[in-house]
KOLDO-982583 format. One record per residue: residue number from 1; residue in three letters; x, y, z of N, C-alpha, C, O, CB in turn. Coordinates in nm, 4 decimals. Glycine has a CB too. Example, Ala and Ser with C-alpha at 12.3 -4.5 7.8 and 13.67 -1.06 7.14 Angstrom:
REM KOLDO-982583
1; ALA; 1.3190; -0.5690; 0.7800; 1.2300; -0.4500; 0.7800; 1.3200; -0.3300; 0.7800; 1.4236; -0.3319; 0.8465; 1.1308; -0.4473; 0.9046;
2; SER; 1.2850; -0.2250; 0.7080; 1.3670; -0.1060; 0.7140; 1.2900; 0.0030; 0.7870; 1.3409; 0.1138; 0.8039; 1.4084; -0.0598; 0.5725;
***
This chain:
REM KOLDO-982583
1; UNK; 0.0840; -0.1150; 0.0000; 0.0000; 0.0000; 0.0000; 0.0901; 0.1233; 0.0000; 0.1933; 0.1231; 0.0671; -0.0965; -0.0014; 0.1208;
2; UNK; 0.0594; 0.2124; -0.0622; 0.1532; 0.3407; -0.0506; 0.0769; 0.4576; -0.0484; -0.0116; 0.4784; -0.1314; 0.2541; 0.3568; -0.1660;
3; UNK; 0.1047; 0.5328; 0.0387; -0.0211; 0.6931; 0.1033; 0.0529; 0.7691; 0.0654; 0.1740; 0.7471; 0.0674; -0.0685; 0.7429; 0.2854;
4; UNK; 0.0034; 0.8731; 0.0231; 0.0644; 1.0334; 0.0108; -0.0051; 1.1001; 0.0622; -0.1282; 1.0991; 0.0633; 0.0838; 1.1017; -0.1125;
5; UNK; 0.1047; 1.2014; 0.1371; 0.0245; 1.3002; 0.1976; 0.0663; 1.4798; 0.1014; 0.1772; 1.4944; 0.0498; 0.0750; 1.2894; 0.3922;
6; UNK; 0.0040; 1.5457; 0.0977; -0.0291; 1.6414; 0.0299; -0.0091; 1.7405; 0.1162; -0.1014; 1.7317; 0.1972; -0.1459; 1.6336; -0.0250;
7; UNK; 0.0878; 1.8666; 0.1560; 0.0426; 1.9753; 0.2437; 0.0053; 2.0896; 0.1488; 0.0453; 2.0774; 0.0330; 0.1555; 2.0193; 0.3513;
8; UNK; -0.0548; 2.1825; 0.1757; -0.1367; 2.2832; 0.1703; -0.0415; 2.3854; 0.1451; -0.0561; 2.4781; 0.0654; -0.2232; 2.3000; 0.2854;
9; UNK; 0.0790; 2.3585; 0.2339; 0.2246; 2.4626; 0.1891; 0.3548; 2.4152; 0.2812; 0.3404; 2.3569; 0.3887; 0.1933; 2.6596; 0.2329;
10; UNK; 0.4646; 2.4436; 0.2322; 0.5651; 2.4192; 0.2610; 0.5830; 2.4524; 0.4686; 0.6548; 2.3919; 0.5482; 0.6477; 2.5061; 0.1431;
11; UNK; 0.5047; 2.5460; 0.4891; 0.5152; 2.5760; 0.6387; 0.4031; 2.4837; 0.6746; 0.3971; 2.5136; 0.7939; 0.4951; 2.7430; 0.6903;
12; UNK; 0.3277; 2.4107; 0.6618; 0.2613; 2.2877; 0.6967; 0.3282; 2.2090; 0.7076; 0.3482; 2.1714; 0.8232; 0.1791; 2.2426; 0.6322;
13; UNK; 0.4119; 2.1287; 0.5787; 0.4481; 2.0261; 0.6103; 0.6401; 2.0291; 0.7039; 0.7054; 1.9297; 0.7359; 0.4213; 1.9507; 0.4622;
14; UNK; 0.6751; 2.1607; 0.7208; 0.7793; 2.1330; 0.7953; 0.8160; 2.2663; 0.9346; 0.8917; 2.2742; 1.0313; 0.8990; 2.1137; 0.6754;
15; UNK; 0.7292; 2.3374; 0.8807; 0.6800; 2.4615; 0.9909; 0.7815; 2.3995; 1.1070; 0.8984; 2.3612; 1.1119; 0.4735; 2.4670; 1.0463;
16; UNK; 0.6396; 2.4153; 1.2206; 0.7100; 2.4245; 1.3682; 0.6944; 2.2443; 1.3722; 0.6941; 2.1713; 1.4713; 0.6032; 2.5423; 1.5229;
17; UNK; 0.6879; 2.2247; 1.2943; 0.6090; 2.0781; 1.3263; 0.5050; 2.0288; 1.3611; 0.4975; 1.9062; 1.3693; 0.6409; 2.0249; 1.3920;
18; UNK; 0.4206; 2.0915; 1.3844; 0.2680; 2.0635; 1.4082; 0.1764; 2.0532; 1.3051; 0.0546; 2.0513; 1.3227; 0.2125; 2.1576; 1.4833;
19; UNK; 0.2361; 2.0459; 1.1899; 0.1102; 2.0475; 1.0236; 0.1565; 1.8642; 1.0173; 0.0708; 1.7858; 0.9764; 0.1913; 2.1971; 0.7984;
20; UNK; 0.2804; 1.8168; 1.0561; 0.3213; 1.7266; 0.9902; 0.2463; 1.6106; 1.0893; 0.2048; 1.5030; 1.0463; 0.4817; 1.7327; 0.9662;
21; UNK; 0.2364; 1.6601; 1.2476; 0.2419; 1.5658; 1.3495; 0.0465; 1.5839; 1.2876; 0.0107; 1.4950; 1.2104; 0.3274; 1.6165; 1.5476;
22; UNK; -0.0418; 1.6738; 1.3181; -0.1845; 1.6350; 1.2833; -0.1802; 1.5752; 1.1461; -0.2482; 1.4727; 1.1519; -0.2868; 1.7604; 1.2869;
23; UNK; -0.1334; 1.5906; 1.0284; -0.1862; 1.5376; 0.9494; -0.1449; 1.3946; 0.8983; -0.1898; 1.3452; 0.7949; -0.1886; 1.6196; 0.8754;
24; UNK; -0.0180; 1.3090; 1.0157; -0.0108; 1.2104; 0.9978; -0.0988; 1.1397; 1.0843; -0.1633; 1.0379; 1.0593; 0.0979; 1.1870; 0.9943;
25; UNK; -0.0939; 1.2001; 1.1797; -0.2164; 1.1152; 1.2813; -0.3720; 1.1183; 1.2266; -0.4490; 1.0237; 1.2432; -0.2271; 1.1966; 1.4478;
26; UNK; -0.3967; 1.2046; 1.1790; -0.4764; 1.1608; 1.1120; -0.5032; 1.0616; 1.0266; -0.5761; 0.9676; 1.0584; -0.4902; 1.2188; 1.0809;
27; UNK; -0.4260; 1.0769; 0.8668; -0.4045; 0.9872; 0.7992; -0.3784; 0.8504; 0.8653; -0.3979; 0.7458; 0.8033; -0.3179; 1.0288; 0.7287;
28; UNK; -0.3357; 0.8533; 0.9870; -0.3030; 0.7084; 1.0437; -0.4670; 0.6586; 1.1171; -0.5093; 0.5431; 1.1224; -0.1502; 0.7213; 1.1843;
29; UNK; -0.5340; 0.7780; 1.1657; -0.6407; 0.7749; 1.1614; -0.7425; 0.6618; 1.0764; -0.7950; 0.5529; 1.0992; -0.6448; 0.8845; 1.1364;
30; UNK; -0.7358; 0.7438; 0.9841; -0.8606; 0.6888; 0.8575; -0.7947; 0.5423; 0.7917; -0.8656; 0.4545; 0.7425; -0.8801; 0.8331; 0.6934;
31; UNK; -0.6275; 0.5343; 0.8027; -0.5868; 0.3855; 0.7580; -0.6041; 0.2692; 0.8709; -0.6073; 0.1497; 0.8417; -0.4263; 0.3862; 0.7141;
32; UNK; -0.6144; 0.3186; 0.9998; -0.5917; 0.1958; 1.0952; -0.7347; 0.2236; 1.2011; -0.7234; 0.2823; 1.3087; -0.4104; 0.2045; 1.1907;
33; UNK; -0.8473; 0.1783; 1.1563; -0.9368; 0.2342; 1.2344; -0.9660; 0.1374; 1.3990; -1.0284; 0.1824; 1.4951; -1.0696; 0.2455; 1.1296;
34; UNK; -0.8970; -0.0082; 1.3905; -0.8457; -0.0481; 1.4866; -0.7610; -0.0261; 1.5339; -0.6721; -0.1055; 1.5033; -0.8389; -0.1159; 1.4893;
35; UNK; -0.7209; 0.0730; 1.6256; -0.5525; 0.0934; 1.6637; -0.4508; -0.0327; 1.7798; -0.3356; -0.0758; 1.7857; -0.5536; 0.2646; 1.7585;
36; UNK; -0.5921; -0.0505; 1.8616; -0.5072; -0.1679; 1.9320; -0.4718; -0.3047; 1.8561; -0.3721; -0.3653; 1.8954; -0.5864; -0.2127; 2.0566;
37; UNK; -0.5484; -0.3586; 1.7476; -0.5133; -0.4251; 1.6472; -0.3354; -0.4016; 1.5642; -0.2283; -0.4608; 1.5508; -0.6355; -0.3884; 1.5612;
38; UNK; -0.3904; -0.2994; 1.5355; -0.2880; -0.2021; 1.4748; -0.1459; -0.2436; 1.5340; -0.0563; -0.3006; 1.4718; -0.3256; -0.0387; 1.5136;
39; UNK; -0.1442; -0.2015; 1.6729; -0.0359; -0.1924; 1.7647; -0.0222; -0.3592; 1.7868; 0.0897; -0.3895; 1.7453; -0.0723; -0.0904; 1.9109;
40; UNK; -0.0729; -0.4455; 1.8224; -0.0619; -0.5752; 1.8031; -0.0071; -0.6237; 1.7172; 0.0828; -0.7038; 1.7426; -0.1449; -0.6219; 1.8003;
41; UNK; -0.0391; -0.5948; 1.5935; 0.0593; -0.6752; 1.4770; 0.1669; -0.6242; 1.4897; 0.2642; -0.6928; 1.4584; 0.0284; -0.6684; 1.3243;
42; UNK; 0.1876; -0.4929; 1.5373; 0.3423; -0.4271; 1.5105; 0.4282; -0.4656; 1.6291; 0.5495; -0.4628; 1.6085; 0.3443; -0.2486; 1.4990;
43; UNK; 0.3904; -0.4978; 1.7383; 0.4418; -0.5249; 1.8308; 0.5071; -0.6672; 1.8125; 0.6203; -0.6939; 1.8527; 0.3561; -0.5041; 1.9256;
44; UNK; 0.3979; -0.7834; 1.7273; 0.4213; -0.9138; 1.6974; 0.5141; -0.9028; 1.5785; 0.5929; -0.9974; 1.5764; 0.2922; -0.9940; 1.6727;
45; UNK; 0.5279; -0.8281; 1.4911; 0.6048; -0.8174; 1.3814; 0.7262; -0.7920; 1.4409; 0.8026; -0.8707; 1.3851; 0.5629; -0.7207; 1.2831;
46; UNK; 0.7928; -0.7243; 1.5266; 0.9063; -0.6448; 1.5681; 0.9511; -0.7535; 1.6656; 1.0637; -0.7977; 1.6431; 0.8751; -0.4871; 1.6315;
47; UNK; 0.8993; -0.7942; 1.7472; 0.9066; -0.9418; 1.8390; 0.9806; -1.0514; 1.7585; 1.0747; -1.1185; 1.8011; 0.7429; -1.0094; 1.8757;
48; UNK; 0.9130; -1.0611; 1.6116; 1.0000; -1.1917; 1.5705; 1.0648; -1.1192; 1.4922; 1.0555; -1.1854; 1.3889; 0.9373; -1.3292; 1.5033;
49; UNK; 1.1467; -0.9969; 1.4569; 1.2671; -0.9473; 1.3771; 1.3581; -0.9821; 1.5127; 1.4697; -1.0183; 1.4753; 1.2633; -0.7628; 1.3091;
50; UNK; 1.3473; -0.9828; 1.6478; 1.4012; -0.9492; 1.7197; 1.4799; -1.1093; 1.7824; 1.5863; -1.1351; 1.8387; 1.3100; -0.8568; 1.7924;
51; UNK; 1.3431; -1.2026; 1.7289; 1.4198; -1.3182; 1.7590; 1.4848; -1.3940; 1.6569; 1.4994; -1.5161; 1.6611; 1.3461; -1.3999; 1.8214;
52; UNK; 1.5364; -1.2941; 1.5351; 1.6192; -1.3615; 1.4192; 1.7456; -1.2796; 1.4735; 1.7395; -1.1567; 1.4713; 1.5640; -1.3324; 1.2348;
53; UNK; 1.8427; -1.3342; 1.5149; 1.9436; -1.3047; 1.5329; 2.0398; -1.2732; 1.4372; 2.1374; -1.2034; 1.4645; 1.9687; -1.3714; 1.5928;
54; UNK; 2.0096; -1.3400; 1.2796; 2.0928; -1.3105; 1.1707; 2.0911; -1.2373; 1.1398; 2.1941; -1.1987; 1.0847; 2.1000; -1.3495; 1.0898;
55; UNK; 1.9572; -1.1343; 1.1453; 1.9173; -1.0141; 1.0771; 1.9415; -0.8938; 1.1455; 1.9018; -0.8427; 1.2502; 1.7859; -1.0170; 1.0464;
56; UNK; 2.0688; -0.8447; 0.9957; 2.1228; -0.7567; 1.0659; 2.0335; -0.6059; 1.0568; 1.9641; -0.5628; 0.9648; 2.2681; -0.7546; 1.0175;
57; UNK; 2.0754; -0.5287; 1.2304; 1.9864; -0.3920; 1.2127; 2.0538; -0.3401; 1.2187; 2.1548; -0.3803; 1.2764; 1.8892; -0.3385; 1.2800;
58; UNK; 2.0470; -0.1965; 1.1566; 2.1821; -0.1102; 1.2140; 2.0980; -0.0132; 1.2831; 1.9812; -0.0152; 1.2444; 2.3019; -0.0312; 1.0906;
59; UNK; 2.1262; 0.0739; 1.3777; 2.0487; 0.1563; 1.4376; 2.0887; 0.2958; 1.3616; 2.1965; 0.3256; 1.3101; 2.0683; 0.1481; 1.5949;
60; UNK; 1.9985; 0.3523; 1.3686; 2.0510; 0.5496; 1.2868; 2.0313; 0.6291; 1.4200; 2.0270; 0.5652; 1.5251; 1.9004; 0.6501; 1.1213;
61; UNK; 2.0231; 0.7214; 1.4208; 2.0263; 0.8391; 1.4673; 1.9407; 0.9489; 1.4892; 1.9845; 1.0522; 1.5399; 2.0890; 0.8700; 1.4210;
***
């Protein structure tokens, strides 16, 4: 699946940060209308990256 988000203007999407933080929560909104679901799979997804030991992560910054 791939979302785009659209701002309205350049000080929306990188302003003080507050155009970017509502209009992803939103959008996360209207895509995940179960959120504890939501958070369940991601929690179970990240759980078994965590018990493959081969797979390498690198951490960023």
């Amino acid at each position: 699946m791939r979302v785009t988000i659209t701002y309205r203007s350049a000080e929306d999407a990188v302003g003080d940060g507050t155009g970017y933080g509502a209009t992803a929560g939103a959008a996360m909104d209207r895509l995940c209308t179960d959120r504890a679901a939501f958070d369940a799979e991601e929690a179970r997804r990240f759980a078994r990256l965590d018990e493959h030991w081969d797979v390498i992560v690198n951490e960023s910054e």
